[in-house]
MINU-370259 format. One record per residue: residue in three letters; x negated, y, z of N, C-alpha, C in turn. Coordinates in nm, 3 decimals. Layout:
<recs>
residuo, nX, nY, nZ, caX, caY, caZ, cX, cY, cZ
Ala, X, Y, Z, X, Y, Z, X, Y, Z
...
</recs>
This chain:
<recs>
residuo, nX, nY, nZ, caX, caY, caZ, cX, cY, cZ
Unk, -2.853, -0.171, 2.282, -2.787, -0.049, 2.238, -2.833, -0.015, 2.096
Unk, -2.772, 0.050, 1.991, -2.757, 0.078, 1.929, -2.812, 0.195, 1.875
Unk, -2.915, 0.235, 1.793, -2.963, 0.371, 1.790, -2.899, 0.415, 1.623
Unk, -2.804, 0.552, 1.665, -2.733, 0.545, 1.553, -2.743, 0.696, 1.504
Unk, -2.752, 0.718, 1.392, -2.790, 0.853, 1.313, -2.653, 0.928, 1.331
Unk, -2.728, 1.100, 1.362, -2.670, 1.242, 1.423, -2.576, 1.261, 1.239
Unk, -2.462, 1.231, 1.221, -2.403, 1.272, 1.140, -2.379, 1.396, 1.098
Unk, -2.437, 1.454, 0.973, -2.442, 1.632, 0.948, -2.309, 1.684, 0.952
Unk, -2.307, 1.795, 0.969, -2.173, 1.891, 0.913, -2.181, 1.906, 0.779
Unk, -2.060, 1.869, 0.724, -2.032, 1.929, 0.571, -1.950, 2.047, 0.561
Unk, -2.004, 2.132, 0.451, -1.913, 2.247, 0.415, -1.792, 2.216, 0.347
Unk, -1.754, 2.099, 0.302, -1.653, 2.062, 0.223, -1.676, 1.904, 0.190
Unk, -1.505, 1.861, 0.102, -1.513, 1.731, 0.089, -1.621, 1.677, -0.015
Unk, -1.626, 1.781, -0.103, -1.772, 1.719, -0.235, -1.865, 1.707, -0.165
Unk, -1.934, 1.786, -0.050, -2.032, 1.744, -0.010, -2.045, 1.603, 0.053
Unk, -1.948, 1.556, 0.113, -1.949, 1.472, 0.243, -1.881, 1.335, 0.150
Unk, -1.826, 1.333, 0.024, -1.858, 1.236, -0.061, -1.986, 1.165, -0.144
Unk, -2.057, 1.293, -0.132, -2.213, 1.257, -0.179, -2.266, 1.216, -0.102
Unk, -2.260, 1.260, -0.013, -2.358, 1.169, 0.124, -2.308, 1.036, 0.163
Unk, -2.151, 1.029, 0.150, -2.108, 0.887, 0.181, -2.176, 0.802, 0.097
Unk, -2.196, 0.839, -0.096, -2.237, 0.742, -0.170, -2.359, 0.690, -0.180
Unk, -2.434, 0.816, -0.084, -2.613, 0.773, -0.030, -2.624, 0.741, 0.082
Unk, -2.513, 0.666, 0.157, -2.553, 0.664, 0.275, -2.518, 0.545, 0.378
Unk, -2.536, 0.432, 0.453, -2.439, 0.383, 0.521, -2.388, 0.371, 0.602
Unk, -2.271, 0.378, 0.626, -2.195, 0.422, 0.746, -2.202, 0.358, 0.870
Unk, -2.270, 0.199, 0.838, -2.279, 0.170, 1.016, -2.460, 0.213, 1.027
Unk, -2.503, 0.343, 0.988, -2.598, 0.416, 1.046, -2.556, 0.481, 1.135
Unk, -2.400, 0.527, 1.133, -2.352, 0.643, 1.179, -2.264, 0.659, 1.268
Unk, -2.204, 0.516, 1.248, -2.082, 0.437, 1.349, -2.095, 0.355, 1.430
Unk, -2.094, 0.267, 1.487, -2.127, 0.184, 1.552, -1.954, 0.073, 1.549
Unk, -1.990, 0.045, 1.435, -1.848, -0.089, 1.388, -1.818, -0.169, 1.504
Unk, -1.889, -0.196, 1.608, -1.850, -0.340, 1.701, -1.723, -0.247, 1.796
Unk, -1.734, -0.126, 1.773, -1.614, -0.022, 1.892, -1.495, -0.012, 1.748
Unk, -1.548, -0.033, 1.649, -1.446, -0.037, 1.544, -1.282, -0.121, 1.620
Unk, -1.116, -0.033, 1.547, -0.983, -0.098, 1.577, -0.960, -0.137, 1.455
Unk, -0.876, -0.275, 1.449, -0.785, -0.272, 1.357, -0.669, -0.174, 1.385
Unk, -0.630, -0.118, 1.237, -0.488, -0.031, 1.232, -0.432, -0.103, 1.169
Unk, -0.294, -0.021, 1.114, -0.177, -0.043, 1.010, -0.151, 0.026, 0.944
Unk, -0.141, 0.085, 0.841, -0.048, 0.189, 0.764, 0.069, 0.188, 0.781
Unk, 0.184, 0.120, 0.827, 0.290, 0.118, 0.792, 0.373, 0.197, 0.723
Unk, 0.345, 0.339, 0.708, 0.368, 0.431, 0.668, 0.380, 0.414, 0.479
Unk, 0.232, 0.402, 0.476, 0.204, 0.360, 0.307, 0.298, 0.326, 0.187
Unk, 0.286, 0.365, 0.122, 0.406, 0.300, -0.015, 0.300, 0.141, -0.037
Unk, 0.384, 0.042, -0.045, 0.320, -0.012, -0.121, 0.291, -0.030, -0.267
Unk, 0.192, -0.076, -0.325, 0.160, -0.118, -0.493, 0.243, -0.151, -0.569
Unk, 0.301, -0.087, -0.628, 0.391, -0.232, -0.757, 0.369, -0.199, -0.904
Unk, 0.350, -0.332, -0.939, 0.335, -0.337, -1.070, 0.486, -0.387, -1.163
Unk, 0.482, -0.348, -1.253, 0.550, -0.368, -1.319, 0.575, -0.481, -1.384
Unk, 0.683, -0.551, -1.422, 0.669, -0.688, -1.457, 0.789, -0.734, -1.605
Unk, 0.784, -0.753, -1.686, 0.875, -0.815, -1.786, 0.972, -0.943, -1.712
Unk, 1.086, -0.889, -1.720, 1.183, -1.022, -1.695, 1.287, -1.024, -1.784
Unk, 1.313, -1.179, -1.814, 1.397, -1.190, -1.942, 1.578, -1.210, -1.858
Unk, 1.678, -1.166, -1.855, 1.759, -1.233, -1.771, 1.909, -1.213, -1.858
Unk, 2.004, -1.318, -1.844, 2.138, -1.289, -1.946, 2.211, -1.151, -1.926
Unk, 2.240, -1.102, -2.007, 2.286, -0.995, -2.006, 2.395, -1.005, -1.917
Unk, 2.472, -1.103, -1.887, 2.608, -1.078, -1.838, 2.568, -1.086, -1.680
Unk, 2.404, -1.108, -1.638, 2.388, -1.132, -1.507, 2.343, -0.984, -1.441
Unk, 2.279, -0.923, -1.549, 2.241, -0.749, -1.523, 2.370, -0.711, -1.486
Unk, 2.474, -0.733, -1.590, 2.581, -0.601, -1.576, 2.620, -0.706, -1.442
Unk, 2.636, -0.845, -1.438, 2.714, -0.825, -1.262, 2.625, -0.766, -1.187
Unk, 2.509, -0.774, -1.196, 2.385, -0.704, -1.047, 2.418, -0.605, -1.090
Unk, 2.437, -0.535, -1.180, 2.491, -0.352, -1.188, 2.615, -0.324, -1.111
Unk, 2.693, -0.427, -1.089, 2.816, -0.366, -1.077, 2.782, -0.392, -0.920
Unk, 2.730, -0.465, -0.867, 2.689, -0.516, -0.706, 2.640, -0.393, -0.691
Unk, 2.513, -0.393, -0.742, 2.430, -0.251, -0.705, 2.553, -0.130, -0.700
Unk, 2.604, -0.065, -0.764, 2.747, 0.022, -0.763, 2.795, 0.005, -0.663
Unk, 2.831, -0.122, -0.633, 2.937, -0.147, -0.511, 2.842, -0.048, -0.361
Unk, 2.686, -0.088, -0.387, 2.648, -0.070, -0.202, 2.574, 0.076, -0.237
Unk, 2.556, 0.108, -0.369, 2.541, 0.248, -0.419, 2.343, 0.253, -0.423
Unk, 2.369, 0.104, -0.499, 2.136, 0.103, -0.464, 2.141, 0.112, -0.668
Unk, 2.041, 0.130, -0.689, 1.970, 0.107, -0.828, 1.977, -0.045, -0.823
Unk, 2.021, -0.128, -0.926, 2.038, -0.229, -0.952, 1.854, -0.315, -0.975
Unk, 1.769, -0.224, -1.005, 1.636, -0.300, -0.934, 1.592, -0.254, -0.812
Unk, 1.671, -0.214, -0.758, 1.638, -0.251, -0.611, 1.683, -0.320, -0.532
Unk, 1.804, -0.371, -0.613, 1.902, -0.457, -0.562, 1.841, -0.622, -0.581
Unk, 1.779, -0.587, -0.721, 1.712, -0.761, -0.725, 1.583, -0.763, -0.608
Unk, 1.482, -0.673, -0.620, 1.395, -0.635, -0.503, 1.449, -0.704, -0.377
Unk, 1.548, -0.661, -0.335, 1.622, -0.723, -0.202, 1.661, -0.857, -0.213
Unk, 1.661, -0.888, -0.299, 1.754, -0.987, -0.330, 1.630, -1.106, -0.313
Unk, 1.544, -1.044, -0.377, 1.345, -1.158, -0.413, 1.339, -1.169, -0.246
Unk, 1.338, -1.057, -0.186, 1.295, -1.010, -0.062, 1.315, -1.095, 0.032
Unk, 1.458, -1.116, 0.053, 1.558, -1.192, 0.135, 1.553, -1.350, 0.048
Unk, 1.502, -1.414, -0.053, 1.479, -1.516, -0.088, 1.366, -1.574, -0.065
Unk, 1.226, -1.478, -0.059, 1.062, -1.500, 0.003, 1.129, -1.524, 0.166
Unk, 1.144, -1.461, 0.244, 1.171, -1.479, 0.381, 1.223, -1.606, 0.408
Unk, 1.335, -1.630, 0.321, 1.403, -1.778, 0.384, 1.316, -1.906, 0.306
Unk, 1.256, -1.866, 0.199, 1.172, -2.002, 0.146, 1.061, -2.071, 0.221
</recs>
C-alpha cells in the first residue's frame, strides 16, 4: 500500500499553482488507480501554413466551397481530411 500525502485546502487558484510547482503529485495521488480519458470536446491546434496553388484552382475551390456554403479553407481541410483517411 501506498502511503500518500493529506492534500491541503487552497483559498484560490494562485495558491494551489504554487504548491503544484513545489510539489509532486504522485505524493498525493496514487497514479496506478489513474484512467485514460479523451477530450473529444477540445479544438484542436492548427498552425498555419504557406501554400502556393494556381489561381484558377482557388477560384474553382471557391466556387465548390459556395456551392455547399463552407469557407473555401475548410473546404481544402476536408478535402486533406478525406485524402489522409483513404491513403
Amino acid at each position: 500500500m501506498i502511503n500518500l500525502k493529506q492534500l491541503p485546502k487552497f483559498q484560490n487558484e494562485t495558491e494551489e499553482a504554487d504548491f503544484w510547482d513545489k510539489h509532486d503529485v504522485t505524493d498525493y495521488f496514487d497514479i496506478t488507480k489513474a484512467k485514460s480519458v479523451k477530450f473529444s470536446k477540445l479544438k484542436k491546434t492548427t498552425k498555419s501554413i504557406s501554400l502556393r496553388l494556381p489561381v484558377d484552382m482557388i477560384e474553382e475551390l471557391k466556387v465548390k466551397a459556395n456551392a455547399i456554403d463552407v469557407p473555401y479553407q475548410s473546404l481544402i481541410k476536408m478535402f486533406l481530411t478525406n485524402a489522409l483517411k483513404t491513403a
